[in-house]
C-alpha positions in Angstrom: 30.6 113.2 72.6 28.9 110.3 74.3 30.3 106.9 73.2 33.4 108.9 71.4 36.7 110.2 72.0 40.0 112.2 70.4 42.2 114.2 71.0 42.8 116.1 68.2 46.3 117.9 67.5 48.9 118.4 64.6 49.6 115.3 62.5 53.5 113.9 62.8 52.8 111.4 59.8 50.4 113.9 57.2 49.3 117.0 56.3 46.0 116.6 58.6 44.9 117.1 62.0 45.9 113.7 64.2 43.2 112.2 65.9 45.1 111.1 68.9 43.5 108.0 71.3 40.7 107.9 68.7 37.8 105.7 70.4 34.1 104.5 69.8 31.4 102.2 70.6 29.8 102.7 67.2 29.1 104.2 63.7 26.5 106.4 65.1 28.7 107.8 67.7 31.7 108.0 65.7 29.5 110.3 63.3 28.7 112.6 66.1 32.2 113.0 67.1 33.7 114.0 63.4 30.9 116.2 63.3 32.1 117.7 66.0 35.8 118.0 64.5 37.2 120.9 62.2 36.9 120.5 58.4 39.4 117.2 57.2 41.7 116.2 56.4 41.9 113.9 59.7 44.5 110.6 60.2 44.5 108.4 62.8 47.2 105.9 64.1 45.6 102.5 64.9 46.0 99.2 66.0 46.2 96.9 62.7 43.8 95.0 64.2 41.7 97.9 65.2 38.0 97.0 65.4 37.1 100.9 64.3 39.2 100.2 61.1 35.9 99.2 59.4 34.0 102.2 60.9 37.0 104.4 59.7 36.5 102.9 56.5 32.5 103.6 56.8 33.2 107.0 57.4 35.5 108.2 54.7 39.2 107.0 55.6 41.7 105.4 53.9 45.0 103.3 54.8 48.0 105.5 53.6 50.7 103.3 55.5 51.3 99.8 57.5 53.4 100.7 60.1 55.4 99.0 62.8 57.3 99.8 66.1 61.1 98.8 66.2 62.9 98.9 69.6 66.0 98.1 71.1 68.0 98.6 74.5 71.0 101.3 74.2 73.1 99.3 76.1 75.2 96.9 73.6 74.5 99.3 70.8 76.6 97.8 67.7 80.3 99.8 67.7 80.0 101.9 64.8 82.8 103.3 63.0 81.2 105.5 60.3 82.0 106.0 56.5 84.5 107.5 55.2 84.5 111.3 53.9 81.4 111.7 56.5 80.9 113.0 59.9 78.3 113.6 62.3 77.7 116.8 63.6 74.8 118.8 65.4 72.3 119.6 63.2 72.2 123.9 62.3 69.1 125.6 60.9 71.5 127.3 58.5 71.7 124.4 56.2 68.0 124.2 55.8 68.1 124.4 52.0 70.5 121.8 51.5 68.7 119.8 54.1 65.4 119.9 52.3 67.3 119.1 49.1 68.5 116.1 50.7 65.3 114.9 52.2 63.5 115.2 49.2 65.7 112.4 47.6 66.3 110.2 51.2 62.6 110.3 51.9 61.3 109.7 48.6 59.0 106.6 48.4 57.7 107.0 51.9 54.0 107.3 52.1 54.1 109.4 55.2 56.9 112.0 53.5 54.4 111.9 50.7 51.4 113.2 53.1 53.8 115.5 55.0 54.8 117.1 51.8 58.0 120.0 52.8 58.4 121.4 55.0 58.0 118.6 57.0 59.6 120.9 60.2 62.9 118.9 60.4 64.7 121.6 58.4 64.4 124.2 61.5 64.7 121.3 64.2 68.3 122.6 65.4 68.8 122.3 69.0 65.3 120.1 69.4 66.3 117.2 72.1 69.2 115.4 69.9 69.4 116.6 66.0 72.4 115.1 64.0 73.6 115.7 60.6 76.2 113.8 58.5 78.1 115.8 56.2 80.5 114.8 53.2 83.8 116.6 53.0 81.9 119.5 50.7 79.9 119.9 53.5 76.4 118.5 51.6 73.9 116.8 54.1 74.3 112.9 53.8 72.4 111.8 56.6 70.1 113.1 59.0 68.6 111.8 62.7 65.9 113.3 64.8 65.3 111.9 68.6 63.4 112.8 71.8 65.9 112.4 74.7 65.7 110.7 77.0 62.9 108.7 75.8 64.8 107.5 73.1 62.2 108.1 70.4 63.3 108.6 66.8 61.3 110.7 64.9 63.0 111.5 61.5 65.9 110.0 59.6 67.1 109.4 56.8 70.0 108.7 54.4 71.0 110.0 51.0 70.5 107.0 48.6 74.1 106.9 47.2 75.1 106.9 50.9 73.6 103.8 51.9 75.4 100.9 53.1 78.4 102.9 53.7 77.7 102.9 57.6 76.2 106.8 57.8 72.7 105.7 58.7 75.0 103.2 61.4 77.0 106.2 62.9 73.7 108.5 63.2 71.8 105.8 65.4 74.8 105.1 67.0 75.4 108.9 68.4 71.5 108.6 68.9 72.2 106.1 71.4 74.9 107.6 73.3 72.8 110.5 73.6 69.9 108.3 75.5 72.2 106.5 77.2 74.1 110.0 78.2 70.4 111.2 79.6 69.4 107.8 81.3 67.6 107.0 78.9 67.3 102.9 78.3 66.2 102.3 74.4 65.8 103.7 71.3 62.9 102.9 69.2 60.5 104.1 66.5 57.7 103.4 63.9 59.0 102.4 60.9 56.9 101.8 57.6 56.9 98.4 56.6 58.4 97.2 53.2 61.0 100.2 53.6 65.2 99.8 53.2 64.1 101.1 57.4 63.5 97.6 58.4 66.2 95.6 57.9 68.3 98.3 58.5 67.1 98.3 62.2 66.8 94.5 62.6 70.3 94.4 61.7 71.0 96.4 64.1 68.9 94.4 67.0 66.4 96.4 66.7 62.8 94.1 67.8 59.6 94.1 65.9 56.8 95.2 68.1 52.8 96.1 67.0 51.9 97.0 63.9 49.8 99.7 63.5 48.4 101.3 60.3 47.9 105.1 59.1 44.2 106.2 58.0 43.3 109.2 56.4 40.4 111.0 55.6 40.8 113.6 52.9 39.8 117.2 52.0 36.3 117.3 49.7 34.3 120.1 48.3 31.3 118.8 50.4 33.3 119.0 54.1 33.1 122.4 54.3 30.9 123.4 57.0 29.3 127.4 57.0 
């Protein structure tokens, strides 16, 4: 569409379809290129500044979560030593309903787990780049971390509330980070929603604020169906 671009695909943040690299000049064009789209819902991942934020807005979205990027360099990662009567192990799709168990009660409160809804996908991640699971001495699901290696990019973690501050959520990034490291891969980083326990967990941990960006959705309505 003249004026307008996306790339539309599969949301990682909402039940939608993502409008990746979202750009244009103006309401008009904007209009043209939605038109364009399949039926909502549609998100989009912009600056916080973003000057279409107000066009979104216009045109039927709605902030569903302030986001920012943490980073840090693998190299000095904190020494981590883990929590007793939990290890870290390679995540198997076997334990999928214990997993989604678990990530009902680590996730809850998070506004993109709350657009995702379950599955979210992580429960049949085994063997995707590196996938780690801690597990008590019962073998329940305590913690859990997704990554792309080498590019050091965490998609997915979490840790059971009662298990917090106990060093699981330090052992998973830790192993995260030898993976990268493993691959040649140089940081590990990841957007984290703002006001979350996530954020001071990874500044502790030297992790480096970065941009904010912020999560807009457009929602399913009677009238959006098109014939």
């Amino acid at each position: 569409v003249e004026g307008a671009s996306c790339d539309p695909g599969p949301s990682p943040h909402a039940r939608a379809l993502r409008l990746a690299g979202l750009s244009a000049d103006g309401e008009a064009s904007l209009d043209r290129l939605l038109a364009e789209l399949p039926d909502p819902p549609w998100d989009v991942e912009v600056a916080a500044d973003d000057e279409l934020i107000p066009l979104l807005r216009r045109a039927g979205f709605e902030p569903y979560a302030n986001m920012v990027t943490m980073a840090r360099p693998v190299e000095g990662f904190p020494a981590a030593f883990g929590a007793a009567g939990a290890r870290n192990e390679p995540y198997r799709n076997e334990w999928s309903e214990g997993f989604t168990a678990f990530e009902r009660a680590a996730m809850d409160g998070l506004s993109t787990f709350r657009e995702m809804g379950q599955p979210t996908g992580y429960a049949e991640a085994e063997g995707f780049d590196c996938c780690l699971a801690a597990r008590d001495d019962e073998g329940e699901i305590v913690g859990f971390a997704q990554a792309m290696v080498p590019e050091g990019w965490l998609n997915w973690m979490g840790v059971a509330p009662e298990w917090r501050r106990t060093g699981v959520g330090h052992r998973l990034l830790a192993d995260v980070a030898d993976a990268v490291r493993e691959a040649r891969g140089t940081h590990v980083a990841a957007l984290v929603e703002e006001g979350t326990p996530g954020q001071p967990f990874l500044a502790a941990l030297g992790f480096r604020t970065g941009a904010r960006r912020l999560l807009m959705i457009r929602r399913a309505e009677p009238g959006d169906r098109r014939e």
